[in-house]
N, C-alpha and C positions, 0 to 999 in steps of 0.2 A: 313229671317226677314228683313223686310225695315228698312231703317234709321232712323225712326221717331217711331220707337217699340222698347221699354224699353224691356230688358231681363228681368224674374222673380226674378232675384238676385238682379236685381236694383230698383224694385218697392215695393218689399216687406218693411214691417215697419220693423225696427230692433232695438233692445237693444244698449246700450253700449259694443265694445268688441266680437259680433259676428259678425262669418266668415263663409261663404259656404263652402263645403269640398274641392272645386277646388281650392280657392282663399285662404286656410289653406295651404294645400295640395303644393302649389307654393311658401308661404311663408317660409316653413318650408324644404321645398324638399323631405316629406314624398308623397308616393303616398297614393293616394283617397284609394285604399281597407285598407289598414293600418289602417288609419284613422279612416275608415265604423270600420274593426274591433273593432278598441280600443272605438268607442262608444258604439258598440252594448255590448262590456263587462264592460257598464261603465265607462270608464279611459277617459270621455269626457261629460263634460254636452252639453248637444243638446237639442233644442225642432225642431218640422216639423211643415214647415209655410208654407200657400197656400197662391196662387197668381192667380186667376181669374179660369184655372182648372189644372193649377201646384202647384207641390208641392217642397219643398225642405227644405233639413236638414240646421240647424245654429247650429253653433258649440260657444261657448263662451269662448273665450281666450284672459285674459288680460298679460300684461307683464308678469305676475307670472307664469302665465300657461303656457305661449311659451315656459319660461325656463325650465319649466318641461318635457312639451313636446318634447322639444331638447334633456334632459336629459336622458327621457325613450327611446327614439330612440336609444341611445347611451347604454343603461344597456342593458349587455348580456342577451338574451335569458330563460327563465327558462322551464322545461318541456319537452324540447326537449332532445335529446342526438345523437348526430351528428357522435360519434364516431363509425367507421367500425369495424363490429368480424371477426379475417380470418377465 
């Protein structure tokens, strides 16, 4: 991409408060699949915005929701069961 080409995260219109999953994902120091996960089970409003013939997720997260987000990274697990039978 030459110098003078806008990436599609920088030309796209956007809301108040969204982020791309990279530029979340760096803020937050959750990785992208995390992230992808907790939208696709809801735990994330998103809408998918095109930009010429790309596409990409935004995620909306204002102060409140960061804190959340930090939050649930931090709440153990549920569903799993981690413990060995001998």
């Amino acid at each position: 991409m030459g110098p003078d080409r806008l990436r599609p995260s920088q030309q796209v219109k956007r809301q108040p408060n969204e982020w791309t999953l990279s530029e979340l994902s760096r803020h937050l120091g959750i990785s992208q699949p995390t992230l992808y996960a907790w939208m696709k089970q809801g735990k994330l409003t998103s809408r998918r915005a095109r930009v010429s013939n790309h596409s990409l997720w935004l995620i909306h997260a204002d102060g409140n929701e960061i804190q959340r987000l930090k939050d649930l990274r931090k709440a153990p697990k549920t569903g799993t069961n981690h413990t060995r039978v001998p």
